[in-house]
C-alpha positions, 0 to 999 in steps of 0.5 A: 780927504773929508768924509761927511754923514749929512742928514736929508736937508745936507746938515753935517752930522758927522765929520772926518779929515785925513790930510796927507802930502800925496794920495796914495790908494791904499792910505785913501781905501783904509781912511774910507773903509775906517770912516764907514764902521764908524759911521756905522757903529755910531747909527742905530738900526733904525738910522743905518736903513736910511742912509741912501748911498755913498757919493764920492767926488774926486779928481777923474785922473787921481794920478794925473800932474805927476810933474806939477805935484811931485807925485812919485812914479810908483803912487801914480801908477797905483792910480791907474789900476784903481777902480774907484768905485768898485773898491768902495763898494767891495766896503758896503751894502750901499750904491755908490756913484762917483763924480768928478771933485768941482762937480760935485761942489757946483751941485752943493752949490746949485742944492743949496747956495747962490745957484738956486738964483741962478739960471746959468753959470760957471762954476770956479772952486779954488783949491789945490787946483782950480778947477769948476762945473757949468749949469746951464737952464738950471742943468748941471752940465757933466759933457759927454767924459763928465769933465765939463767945466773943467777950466783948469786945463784951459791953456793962457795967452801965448807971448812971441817966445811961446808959440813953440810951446803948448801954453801953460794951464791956468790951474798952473797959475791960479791954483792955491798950490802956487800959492803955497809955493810962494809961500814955501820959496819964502820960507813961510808956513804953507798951511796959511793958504787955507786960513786967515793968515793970507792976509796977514804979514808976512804972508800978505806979500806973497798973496798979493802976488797970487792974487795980481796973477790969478786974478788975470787968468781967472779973468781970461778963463771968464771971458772966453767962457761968457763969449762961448756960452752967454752966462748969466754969472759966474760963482766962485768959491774955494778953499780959503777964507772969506776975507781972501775970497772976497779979494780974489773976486775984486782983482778979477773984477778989475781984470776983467774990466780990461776986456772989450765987452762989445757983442758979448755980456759981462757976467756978473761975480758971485762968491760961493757960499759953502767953502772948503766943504763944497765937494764933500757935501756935493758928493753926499748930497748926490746919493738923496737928490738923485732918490728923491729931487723932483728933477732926478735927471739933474743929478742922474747925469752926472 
């Protein structure tokens, strides 16, 4: 859980992180209501008049893949009598909005990264899940439950011995989750996946795995979506290194190159430029764009 205080031009002035093996409401609701007195205690008077809002971006089922996760029963069940919203509000004077977690980094993205350049594109941010947002005419898109985008329940390719089966998603392929589980069947610290340890041994193995798998389903997952919606690129992002970024877009170059391209454009990769903090700064950022963008309708639909 990342709580930012960001200034008018979406500069990080204040930054907290709280890292837990499962969300649980009433860890997340006592992080949050700390993280506000302090961010209070640290304003003066004069600073506290000017914060515009609380933006909040997170998964729309808190309690969903309680399987893939091993979310316990009785946590995932919290989840389902939590209002989100209204609790944080209960906290706080100011307005609060929530959106869904990639959607949020796509409009950190779209503010102030690569999607300022361009006009229409799907957005990929790796993290636990995959997960992603779509721009169209220089619109964030949120579809009529706000989920638009969300190419993680995208179901993969079926073999003969599948057809019987609902096919697998591709967040249960590309996630950094499975590459934590490479990382923990091997025995190797977890933690890696999210620094420069990825690609060093012994973890480089495992990686190169995820990155042979995750490349092919992130490259199925373009495909369908450059036939159905006629991209002009496609940003991926996550939260990973660089260096590991950087890989994972030339494997799913290469992968894609083993599509037919005949009647449809290839779109063209581009790597993200946020990072790890791409939800938290877009979920910030939502509380001043939607007061005071010229094109307020941009953020308002979300």
């Amino acid at each position: 859980l990342d709580t930012l205080l960001v200034d008018f031009i979406g500069a990080r002035r204040q930054r907290y992180s709280l890292d837990y093996r499962h969300a649980d409401p009433d860890d997340v609701l006592a992080e949050i209501t700390q993280r506000l007195k302090d961010i209070r205690r640290k304003l003066t008077a004069e600073q506290r008049e000017r914060v515009q809002g609380i933006g909040i971006a997170a998964p729309l089922a808190m309690g969903g893949w309680q399987q893939l996760l091993g979310v316990p029963a009785k946590t995932a069940d919290k989840w389902q009598r939590v209002d989100l919203v209204a609790e944080v509000a209960s906290r706080t004077a100011l307005p609060v909005t929530l959106v869904k977690d990639t959607a949020a980094a796509c409009v950190a993205e779209l503010v102030a990264g690569r999607g300022r350049g361009i006009k229409s594109f799907l957005y990929i941010f790796v993290d636990t899940f995959i997960g992603g947002g779509l721009v169209l005419d220089g619109h964030l898109r949120a579809g009529l439950t706000g989920n638009a985008g969300a190419i993680g329940s995208l179901p993969l390719w079926l073999t003969k011995s599948e057809r019987d089966n609902p096919p697998a998603q591709l967040l249960s392929v590309a996630s950094l989750f499975n590459l934590e589980q490479l990382y923990r069947a091997a025995g190797v610290d977890v933690t890696a996946a999210n620094d420069a340890r990825a690609l060093q041994a012994p973890w480089r193995q495992h990686t190169a795995r995820w990155l042979a798998e995750a490349s092919v389903a992130i490259a199925q997952a373009i495909n369908c979506a450059a036939c159905l919606l006629d991209l002009e690129g496609v940003i991926l992002d996550g939260s990973f290194v660089r260096e590991l970024q950087a890989a994972l877009i030339d494997e799913t170059e290469t992968a894609l190159a083993r599509y037919s391209w005949e009647g449809v454009a290839r779109p063209q990769i581009v790597a993200g430029s946020i990072g790890s903090d791409a939800r938290a700064l877009g979920g910030a950022l939502l509380p001043l764009y939607a007061n005071f963008t010229p094109d307020r309708a941009l953020f308002l639909k979300v």
